[in-house]
GUGU-701903 format. One record per atom (N, C-alpha, C): residue number from 1; chain; atom name; x, y, z. Coordinates in pm, whole numbers, plus 50000, padded with zeros to 5 digits. Example, Ala and Ser with C-alpha at 12.3 -4.5 7.8 and 13.67 -1.06 7.14 Angstrom:
// residues 2
R   resi   chain   name       X       Y       Z
R      1       A      N   51319   49431   50780
R      1       A     CA   51230   49550   50780
R      1       A      C   51320   49670   50780
R      2       A      N   51285   49775   50708
R      2       A     CA   51367   49894   50714
R      2       A      C   51290   50003   50787
//
This chain:
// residues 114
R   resi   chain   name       X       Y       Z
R      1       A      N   77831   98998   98916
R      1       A     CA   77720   98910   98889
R      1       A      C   77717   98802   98997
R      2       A      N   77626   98758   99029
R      2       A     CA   77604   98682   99158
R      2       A      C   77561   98579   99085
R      3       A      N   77606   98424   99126
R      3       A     CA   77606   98318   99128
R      3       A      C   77467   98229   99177
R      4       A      N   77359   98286   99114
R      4       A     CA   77238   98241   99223
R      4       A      C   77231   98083   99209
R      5       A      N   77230   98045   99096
R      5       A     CA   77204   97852   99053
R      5       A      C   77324   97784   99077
R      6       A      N   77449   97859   99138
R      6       A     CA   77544   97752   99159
R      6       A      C   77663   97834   99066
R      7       A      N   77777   97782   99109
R      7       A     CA   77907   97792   99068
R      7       A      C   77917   97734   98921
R      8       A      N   77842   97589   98865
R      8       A     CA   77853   97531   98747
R      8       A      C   77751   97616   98652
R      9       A      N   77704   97738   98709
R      9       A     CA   77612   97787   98594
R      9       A      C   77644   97921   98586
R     10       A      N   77767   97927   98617
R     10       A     CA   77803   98115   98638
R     10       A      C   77900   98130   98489
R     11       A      N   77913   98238   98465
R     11       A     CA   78019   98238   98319
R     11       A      C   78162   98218   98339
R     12       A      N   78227   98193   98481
R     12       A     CA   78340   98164   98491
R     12       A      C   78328   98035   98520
R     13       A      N   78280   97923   98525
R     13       A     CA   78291   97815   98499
R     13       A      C   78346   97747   98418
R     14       A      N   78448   97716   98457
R     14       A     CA   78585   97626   98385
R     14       A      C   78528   97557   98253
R     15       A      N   78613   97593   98149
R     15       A     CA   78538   97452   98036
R     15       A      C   78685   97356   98088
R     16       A      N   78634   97199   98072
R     16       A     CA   78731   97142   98045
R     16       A      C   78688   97069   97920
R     17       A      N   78800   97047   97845
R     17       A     CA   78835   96975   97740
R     17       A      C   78830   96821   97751
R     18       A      N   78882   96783   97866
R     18       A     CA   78872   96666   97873
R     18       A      C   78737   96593   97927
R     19       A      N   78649   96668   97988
R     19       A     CA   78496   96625   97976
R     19       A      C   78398   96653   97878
R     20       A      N   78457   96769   97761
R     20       A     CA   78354   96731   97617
R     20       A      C   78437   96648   97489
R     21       A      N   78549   96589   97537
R     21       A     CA   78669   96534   97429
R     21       A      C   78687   96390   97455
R     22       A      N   78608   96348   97530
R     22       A     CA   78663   96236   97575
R     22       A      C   78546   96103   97603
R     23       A      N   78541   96104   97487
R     23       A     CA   78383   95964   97516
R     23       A      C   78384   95842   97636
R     24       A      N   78304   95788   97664
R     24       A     CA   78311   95693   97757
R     24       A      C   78397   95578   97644
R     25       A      N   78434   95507   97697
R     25       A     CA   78538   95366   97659
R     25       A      C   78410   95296   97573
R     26       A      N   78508   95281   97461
R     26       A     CA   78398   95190   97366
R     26       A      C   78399   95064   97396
R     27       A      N   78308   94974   97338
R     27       A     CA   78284   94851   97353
R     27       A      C   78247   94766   97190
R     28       A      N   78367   94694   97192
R     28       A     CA   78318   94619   97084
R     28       A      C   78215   94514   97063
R     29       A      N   78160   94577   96931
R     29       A     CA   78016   94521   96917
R     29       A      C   78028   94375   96804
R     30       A      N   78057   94451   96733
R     30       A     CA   78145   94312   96645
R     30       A      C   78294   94342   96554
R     31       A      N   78323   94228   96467
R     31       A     CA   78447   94293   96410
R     31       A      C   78521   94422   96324
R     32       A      N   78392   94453   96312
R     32       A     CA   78393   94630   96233
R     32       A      C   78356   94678   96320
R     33       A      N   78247   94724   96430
R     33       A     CA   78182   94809   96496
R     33       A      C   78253   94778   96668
R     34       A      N   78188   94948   96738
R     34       A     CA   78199   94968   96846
R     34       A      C   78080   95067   96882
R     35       A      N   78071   95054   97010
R     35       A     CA   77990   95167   97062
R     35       A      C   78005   95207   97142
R     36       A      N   78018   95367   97174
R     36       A     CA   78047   95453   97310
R     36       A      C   77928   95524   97371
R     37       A      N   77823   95576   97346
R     37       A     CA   77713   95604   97406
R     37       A      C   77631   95511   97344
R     38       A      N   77521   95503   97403
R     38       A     CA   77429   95389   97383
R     38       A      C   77373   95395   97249
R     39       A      N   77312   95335   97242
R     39       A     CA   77258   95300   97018
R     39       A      C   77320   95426   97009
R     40       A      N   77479   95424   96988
R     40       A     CA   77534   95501   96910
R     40       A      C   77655   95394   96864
R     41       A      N   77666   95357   96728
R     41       A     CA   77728   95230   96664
R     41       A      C   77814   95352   96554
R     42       A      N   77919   95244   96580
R     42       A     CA   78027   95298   96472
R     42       A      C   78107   95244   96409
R     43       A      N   78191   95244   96282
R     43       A     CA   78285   95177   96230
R     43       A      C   78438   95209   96331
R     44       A      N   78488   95070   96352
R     44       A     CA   78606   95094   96404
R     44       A      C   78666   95177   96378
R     45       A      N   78697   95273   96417
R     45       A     CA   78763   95394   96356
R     45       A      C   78916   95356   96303
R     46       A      N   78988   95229   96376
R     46       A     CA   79115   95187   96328
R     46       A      C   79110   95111   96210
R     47       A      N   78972   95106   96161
R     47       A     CA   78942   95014   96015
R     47       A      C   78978   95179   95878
R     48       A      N   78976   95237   95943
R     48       A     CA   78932   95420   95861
R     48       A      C   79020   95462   95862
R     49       A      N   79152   95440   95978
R     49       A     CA   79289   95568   95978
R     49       A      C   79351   95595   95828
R     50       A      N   79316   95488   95771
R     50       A     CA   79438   95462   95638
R     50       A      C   79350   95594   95508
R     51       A      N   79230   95577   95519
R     51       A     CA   79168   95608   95421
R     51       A      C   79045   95801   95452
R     52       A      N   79045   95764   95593
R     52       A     CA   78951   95869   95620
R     52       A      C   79025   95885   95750
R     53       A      N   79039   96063   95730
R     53       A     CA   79134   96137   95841
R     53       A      C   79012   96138   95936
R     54       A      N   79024   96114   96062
R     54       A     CA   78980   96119   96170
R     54       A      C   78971   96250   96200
R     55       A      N   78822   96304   96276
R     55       A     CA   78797   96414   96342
R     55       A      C   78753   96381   96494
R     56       A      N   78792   96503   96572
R     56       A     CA   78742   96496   96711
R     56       A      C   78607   96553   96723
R     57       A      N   78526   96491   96760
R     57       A     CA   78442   96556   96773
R     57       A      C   78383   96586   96956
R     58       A      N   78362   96716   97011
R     58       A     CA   78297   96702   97132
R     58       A      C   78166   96592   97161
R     59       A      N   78177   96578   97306
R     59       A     CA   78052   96421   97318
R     59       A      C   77940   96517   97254
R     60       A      N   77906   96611   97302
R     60       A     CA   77795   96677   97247
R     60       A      C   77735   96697   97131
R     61       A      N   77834   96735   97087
R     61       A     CA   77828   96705   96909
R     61       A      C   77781   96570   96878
R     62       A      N   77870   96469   96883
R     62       A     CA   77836   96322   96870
R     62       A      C   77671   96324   96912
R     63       A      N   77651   96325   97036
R     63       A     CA   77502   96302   97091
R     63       A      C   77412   96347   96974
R     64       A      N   77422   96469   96938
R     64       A     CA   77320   96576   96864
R     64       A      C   77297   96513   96706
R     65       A      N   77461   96459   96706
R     65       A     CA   77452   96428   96504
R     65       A      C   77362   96290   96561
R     66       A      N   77354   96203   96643
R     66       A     CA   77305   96099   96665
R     66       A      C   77164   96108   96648
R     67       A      N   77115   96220   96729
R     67       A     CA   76995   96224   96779
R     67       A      C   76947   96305   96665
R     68       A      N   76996   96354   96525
R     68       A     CA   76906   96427   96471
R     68       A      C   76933   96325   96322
R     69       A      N   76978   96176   96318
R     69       A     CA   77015   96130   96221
R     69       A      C   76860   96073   96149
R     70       A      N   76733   96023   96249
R     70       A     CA   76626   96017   96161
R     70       A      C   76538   96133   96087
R     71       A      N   76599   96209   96152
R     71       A     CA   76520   96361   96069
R     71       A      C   76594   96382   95936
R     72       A      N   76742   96353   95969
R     72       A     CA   76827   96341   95835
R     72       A      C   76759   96264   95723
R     73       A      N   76775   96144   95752
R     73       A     CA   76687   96045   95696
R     73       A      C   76564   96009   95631
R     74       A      N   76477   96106   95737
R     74       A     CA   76329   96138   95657
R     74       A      C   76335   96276   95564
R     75       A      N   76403   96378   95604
R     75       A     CA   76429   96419   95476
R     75       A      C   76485   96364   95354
R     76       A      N   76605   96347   95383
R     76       A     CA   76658   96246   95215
R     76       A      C   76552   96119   95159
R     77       A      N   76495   96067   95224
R     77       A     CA   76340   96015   95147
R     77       A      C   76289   96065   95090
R     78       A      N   76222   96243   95183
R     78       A     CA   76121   96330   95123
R     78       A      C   76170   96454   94986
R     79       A      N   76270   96399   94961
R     79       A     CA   76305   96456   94893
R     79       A      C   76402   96395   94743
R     80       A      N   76449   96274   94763
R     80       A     CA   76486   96212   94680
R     80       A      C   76456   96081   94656
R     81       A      N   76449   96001   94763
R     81       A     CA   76377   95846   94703
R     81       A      C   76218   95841   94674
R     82       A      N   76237   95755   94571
R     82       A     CA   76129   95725   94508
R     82       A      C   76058   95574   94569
R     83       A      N   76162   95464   94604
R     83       A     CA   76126   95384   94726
R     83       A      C   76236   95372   94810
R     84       A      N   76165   95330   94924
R     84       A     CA   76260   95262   95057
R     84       A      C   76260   95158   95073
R     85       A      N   76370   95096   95065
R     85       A     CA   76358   94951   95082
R     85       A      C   76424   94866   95201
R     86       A      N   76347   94816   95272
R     86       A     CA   76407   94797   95438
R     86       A      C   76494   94722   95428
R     87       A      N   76602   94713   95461
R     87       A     CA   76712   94634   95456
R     87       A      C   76744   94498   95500
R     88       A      N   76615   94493   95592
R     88       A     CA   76592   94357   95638
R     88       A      C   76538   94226   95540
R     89       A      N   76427   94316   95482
R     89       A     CA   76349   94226   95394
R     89       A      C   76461   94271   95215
R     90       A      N   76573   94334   95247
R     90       A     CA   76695   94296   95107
R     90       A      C   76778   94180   95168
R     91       A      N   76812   94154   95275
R     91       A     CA   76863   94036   95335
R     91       A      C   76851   93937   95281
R     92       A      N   76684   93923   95292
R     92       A     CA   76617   93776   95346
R     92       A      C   76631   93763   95169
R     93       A      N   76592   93835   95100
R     93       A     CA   76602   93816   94927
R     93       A      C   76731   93729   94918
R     94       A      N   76805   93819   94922
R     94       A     CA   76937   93793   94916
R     94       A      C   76960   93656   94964
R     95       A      N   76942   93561   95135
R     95       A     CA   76978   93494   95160
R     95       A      C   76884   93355   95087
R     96       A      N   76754   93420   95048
R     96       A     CA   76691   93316   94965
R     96       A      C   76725   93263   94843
R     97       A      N   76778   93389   94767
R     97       A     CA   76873   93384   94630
R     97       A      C   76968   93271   94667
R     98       A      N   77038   93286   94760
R     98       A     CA   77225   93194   94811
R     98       A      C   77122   93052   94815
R     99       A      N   77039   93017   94904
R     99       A     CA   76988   92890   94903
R     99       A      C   76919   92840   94800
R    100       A      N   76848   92918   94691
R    100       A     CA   76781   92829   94584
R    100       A      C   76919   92812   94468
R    101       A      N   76996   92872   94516
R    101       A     CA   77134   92863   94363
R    101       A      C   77251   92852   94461
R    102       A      N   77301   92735   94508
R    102       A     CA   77429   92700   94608
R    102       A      C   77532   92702   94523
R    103       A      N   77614   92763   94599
R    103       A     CA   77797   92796   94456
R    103       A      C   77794   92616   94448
R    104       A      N   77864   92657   94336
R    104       A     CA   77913   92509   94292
R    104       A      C   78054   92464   94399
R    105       A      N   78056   92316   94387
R    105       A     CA   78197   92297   94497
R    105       A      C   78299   92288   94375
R    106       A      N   78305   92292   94257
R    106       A     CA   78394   92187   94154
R    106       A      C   78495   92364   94151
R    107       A      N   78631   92345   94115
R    107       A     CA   78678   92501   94123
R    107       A      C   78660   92529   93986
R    108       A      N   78646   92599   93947
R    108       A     CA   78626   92665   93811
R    108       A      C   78716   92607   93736
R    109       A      N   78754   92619   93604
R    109       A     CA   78853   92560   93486
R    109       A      C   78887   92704   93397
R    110       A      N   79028   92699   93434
R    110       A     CA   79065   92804   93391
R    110       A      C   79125   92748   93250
R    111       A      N   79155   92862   93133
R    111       A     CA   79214   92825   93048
R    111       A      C   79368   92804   92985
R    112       A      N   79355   92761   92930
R    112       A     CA   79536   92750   92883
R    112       A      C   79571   92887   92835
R    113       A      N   79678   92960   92829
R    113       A     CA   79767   93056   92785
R    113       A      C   79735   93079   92651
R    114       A      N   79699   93131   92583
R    114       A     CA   79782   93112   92434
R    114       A      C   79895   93173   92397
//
C-alpha cells in the first residue's frame, strides 16, 4: 500500500500513548476546579481520589464527552424535566433570601443535660 497523504495517514503509523493519555497541564481555576482544554472545567480530581476511583480517559474522549454534553442536556430536559431553572436566577433568590433574613450574631442557647 502506498503512502499517498503522508506517513501520519498510512496504517503503520505509530499510536503513541503518550499523545492521546496525556492532557495539556491544568490550570487552576478556583479551589475545587481546574481546566485542561479550554471551557473544559473540572472538579479537582485530588478532591475525588478518596471517594471516586479515577479513570483515564484518552484527550479524545475527553474532547467528544465535552462537546456532546449540551445534546446530553437537551435531551434529559426533553425527556424528563418538567421545568428548567437557570441557576443563575436560583442564586440571586437565594442571595436575596440571606439579605432580607441576616443570621443572627447572638450564638444559639443550648440546653442543660437532663
Amino acid at each position: 500500500m502506498k503512502d499517498v497523504d503522508g506517513p501520519e495517514h498510512s496504517p503503520s503509523y505509530p499510536y503513541r500513548y503518550a499523545e492521546q493519555y496525556s492532557p495539556p497541564e491544568p490550570e487552576r481555576v478556583s479551589d475545587v476546579a481546574i481546566t485542561t482544554f479550554e471551557h473544559v472545567y473540572e472538579v479537582d480530581p485530588r478532591l475525588m481520589q478518596r471517594w471516586v476511583l479515577q479513570q483515564t480517559f484518552p484527550n479524545w474522549d475527553s474532547l467528544r464527552i465535552m462537546a456532546s454534553r449540551q445534546d446530553y442536556l437537551d435531551w434529559m430536559h426533553r425527556h424528563f424535566a418538567t421545568t428548567v431553572i437557570n441557576g443563575s436566577a436560583l442564586l440571586a433568590e437565594v442571595n436575596a433570601e440571606d439579605a432580607a433574613n441576616p443570621p443572627s450574631t447572638a450564638a444559639p442557647q443550648q440546653e442543660a443535660p437532663q
